[in-house]
C-alpha positions in Angstrom: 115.2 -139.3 -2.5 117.7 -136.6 -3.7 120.9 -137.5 -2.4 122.2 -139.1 0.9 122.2 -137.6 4.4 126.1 -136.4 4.8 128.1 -134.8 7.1 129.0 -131.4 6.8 130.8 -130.3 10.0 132.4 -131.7 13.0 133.7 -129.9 15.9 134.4 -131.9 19.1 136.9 -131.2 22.7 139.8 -133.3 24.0 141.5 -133.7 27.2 144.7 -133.2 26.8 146.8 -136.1 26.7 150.6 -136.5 25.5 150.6 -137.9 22.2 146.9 -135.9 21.1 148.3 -134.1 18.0 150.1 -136.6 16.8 147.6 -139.1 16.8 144.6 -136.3 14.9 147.9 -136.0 12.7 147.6 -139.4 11.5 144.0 -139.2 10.7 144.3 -135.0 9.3 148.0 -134.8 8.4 150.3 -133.0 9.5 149.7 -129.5 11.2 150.6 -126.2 9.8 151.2 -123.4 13.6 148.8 -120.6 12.6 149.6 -116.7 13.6 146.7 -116.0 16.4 144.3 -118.3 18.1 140.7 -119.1 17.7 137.8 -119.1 20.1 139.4 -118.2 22.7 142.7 -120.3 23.0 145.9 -118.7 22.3 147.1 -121.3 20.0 145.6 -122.5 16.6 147.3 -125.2 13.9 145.7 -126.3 10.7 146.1 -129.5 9.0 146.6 -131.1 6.3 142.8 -131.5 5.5 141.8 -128.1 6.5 141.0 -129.0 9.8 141.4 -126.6 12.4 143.0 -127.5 16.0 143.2 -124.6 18.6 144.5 -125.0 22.6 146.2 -122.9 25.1 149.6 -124.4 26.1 149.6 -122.2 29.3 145.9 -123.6 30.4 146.2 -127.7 30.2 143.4 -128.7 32.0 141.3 -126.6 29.6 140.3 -128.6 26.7 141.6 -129.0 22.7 139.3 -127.9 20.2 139.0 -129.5 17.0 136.8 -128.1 14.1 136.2 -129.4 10.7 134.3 -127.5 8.7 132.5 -128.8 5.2 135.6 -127.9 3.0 138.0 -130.0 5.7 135.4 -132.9 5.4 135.7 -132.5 1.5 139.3 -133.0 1.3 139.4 -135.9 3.9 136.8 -138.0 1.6 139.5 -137.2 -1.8 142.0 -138.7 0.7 140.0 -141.9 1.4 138.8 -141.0 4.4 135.1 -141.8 5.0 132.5 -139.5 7.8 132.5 -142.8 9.5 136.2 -143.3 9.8 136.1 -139.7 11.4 133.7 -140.0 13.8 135.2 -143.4 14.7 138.6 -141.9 15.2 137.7 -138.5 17.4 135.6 -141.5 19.4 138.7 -143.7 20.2 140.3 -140.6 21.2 138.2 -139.7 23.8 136.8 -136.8 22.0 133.0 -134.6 23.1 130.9 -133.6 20.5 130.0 -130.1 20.3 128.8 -129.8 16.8 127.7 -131.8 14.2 125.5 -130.8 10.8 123.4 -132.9 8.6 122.8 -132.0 4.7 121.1 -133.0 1.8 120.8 -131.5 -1.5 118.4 -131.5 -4.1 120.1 -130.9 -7.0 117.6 -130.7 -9.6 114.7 -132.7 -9.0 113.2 -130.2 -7.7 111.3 -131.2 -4.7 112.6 -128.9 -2.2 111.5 -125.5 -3.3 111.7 -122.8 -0.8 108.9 -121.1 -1.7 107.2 -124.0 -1.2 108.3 -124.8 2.2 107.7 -121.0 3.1 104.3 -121.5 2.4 103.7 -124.6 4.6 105.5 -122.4 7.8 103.2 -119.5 7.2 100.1 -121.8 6.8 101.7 -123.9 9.8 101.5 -127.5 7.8 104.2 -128.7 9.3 105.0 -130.7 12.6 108.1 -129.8 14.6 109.1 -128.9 17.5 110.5 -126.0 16.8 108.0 -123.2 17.6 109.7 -120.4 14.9 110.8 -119.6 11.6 112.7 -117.1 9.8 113.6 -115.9 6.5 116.3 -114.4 5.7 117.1 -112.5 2.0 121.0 -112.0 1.3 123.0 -110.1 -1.7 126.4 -109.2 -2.1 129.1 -107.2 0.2 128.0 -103.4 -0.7 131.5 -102.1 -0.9 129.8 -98.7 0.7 129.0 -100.1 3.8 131.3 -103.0 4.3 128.8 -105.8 4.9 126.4 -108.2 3.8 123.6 -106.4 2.0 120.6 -109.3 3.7 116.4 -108.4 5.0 115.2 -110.9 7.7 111.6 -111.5 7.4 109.4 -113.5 10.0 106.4 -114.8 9.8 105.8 -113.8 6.0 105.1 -115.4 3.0 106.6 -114.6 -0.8 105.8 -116.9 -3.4 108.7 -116.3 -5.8 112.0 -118.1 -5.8 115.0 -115.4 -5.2 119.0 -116.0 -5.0 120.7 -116.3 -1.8 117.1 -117.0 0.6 117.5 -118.6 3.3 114.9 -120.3 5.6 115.6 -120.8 9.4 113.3 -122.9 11.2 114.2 -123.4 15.0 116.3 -121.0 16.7 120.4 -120.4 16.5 120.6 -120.2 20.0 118.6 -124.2 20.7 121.3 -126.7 20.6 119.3 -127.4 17.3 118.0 -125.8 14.6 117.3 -126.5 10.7 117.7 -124.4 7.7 116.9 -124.8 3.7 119.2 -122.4 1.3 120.3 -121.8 -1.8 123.3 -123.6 -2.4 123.3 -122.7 -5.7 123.3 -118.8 -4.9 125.7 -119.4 -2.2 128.5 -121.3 -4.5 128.3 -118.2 -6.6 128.8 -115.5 -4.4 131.7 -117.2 -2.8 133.8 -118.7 -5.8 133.6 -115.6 -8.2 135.8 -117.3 -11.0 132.6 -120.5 -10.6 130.6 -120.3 -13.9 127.1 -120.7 -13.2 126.4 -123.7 -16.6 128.8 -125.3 -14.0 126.4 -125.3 -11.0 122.9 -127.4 -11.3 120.1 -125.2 -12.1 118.3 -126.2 -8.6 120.4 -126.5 -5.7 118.9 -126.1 -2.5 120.3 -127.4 0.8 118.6 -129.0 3.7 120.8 -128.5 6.8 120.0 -129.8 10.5 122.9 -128.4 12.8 123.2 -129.7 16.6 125.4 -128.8 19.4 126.0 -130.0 23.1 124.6 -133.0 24.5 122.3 -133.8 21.1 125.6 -133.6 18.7 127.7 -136.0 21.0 124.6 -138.2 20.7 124.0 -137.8 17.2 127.7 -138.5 16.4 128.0 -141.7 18.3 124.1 -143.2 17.1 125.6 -142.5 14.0 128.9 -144.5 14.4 127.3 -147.4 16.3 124.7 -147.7 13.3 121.8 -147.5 15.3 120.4 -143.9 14.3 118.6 -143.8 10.9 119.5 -140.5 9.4 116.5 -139.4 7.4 114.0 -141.2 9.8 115.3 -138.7 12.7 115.5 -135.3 10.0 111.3 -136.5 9.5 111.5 -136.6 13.2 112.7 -133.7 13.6 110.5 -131.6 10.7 107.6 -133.0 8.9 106.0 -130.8 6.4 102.0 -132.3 6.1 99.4 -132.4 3.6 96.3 -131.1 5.2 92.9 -132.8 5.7 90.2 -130.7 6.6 88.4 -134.1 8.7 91.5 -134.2 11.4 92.5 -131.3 13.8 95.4 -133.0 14.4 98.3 -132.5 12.5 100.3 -135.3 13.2 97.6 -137.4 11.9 97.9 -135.7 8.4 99.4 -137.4 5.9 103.3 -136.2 5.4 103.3 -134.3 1.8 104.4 -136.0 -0.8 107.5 -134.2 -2.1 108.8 -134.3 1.3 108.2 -137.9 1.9 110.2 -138.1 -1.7 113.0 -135.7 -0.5 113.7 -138.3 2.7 112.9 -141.4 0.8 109.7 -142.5 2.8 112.0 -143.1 5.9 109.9 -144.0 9.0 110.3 -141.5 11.6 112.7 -142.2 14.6 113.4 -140.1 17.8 116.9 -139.8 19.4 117.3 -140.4 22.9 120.0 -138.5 25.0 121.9 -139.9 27.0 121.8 -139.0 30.9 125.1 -137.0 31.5 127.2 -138.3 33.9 130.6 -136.4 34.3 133.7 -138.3 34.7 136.8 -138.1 37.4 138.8 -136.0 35.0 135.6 -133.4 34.3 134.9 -133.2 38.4 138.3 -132.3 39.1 138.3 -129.9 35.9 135.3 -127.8 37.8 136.8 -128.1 40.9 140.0 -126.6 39.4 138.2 -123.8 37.7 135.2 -123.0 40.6 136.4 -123.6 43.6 140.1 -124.1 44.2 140.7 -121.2 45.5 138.5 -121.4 48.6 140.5 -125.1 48.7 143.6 -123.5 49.4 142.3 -121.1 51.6 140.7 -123.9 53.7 143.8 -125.9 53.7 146.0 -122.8 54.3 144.0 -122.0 57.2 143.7 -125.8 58.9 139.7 -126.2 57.7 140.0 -128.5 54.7 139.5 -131.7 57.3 136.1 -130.4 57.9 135.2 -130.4 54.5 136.3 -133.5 53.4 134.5 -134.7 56.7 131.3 -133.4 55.2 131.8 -134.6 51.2 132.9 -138.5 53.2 129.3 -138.5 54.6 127.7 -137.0 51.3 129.3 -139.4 49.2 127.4 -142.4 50.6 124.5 -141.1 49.3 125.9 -140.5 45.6 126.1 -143.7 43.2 127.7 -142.4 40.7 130.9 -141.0 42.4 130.9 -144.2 44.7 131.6 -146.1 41.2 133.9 -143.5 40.1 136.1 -144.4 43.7 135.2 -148.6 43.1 136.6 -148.0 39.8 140.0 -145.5 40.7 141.1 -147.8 43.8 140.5 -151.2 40.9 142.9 -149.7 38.9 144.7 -148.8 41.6 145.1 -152.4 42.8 146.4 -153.0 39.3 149.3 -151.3 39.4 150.7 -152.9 42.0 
């Protein structure tokens, strides 16, 4: 195997609660208030660790965002702090998932090529279930027309190694997708004063990115120890060997060099959990969706009549009868 399975982004949501900030503060260091907003809140801050944290003061009940990009993750491990200790932490706060990626590199023993792996999507030797792939060539900002200088290519095959390829497998818009680059080619467009007898020779990076429900559940199989990295990444993509005696492919042996790459790990499936929202997300949609026509039936003497309806319908809903057990327990508590 080429190197271990780390992480190499993190983005997550919070409630808001009181003493938020200060408690990502002691795991990120202290935060820097940044001119605009990102994503769509009106406030951003950056920490210590690179980390960025955005919110709108004006819109509480919307949710904090928290990303940590690869850099940000970098600096946290110089400071001690482990992936583990991370996910542990935005856990015990209460923190969603939104995004998590997985990498490995090769660097230098040359098993991941990605000529190589182009050829086993356009001969379709591979097992996913992803049903596309896409390559994508890049070069350098052409100062003429102000962007990216890049030729996307589906479905294609070229059987020479070029700087800055990239292969997508899966699509952007999935709440998963994989993709094998140069990291190499990337390093060197990016840090201009990098000199390449710096860099390894072969660099390529294998990247599984996840959002949504699949990178809350990755993040928390991950803390509680019971996910096995590479055996889900085979699970996910496994490049075969073909045998001309078997029409089915996922009785083909798994090639060797990418067997190598993930250290023979046995494959292993992820199972999502069934979403189940809690009080403080149900009254979040109610606020957003439909408190307006609330009002209006309060204001207008008809919000009995509703309630009347949702006390009948709630006898025949589980999971907000436990959410009610649970609210009136606590409740009891107090007292």
């Amino acid at each position: 195997m080429s190197q271990n399975p780390f992480l190499d982004w993190i983005s997550c949501t919070f409630y808001f609660e009181q003493n938020l900030f200060q408690n990502l503060s002691k795991t990120f260091g202290l935060a820097t208030e940044l001119k605009q907003g990102l994503r769509g809140y009106s406030h951003s801050y950056r920490f210590g660790n690179g980390g960025v944290l955005a919110w709108s003061p004006a819109r509480l009940e919307n949710k904090v965002y928290l990303m940590l990009s690869s850099k940000a993750l970098a600096e946290s491990q110089k400071e001690g702090l482990t992936a583990f200790d991370i996910l542990r932490d935005i856990i015990r706060l209460k923190g969603q998932f939104t995004r998590i990626d997985i990498a490995i590199d090769d660097e230098g023993e040359r098993l991941l090529r990605l000529d190589r792996i182009l050829e086993k999507c356009y001969k379709s030797e591979i097992v996913t279930r992803f049903a596309r792939w896409t390559q994508v060539l890049s070069g350098e900002v052409d100062p003429d027309v102000g962007f990216a200088l890049s030729e996307i290519i589906s479905g294609s095959f070229r059987d020479t190694e070029e700087p800055g390829r990239t292969i997508y497998i899966g699509s952007r818009a999935s709440e998963s997708f994989v993709r094998f680059y140069d990291k190499r080619a990337q390093v060197l467009v990016k840090a201009k004063d990098t000199r390449p007898e710096d860099l390894p020779e072969h660099w390529i990076r294998f990247e599984l990115e996840s959002k949504g429900e699949r990178a809350d559940a990755i993040a928390r199989a991950i803390d509680d120890g019971s996910l096995n990295i590479t055996g889900y990444l085979r699970q996910i993509i496994d490049f075969k060997r073909p045998n001309k005696n078997e029409e089915r492919k996922t009785r083909w042996t798994t090639s060797k060099w990418w067997s190598d790459f993930l250290g023979n790990a046995e494959k292993q499936k992820l199972t999502l959990p069934k979403y189940t929202p809690g009080l403080e997300e149900i009254v979040t949609w109610l606020k957003d969706q439909i408190s307006g026509a609330l009002y209006l039936a309060e204001e207008t003497g008809r919000l009995s009549e509703v309630l009347n309806v949702g006390q009948i319908k709630i006898q025949k809903n589980m999971h907000y009868q436990r959410i009610l057990a649970t609210e009136k327990r606590f409740d009891m508590e107090k007292i």
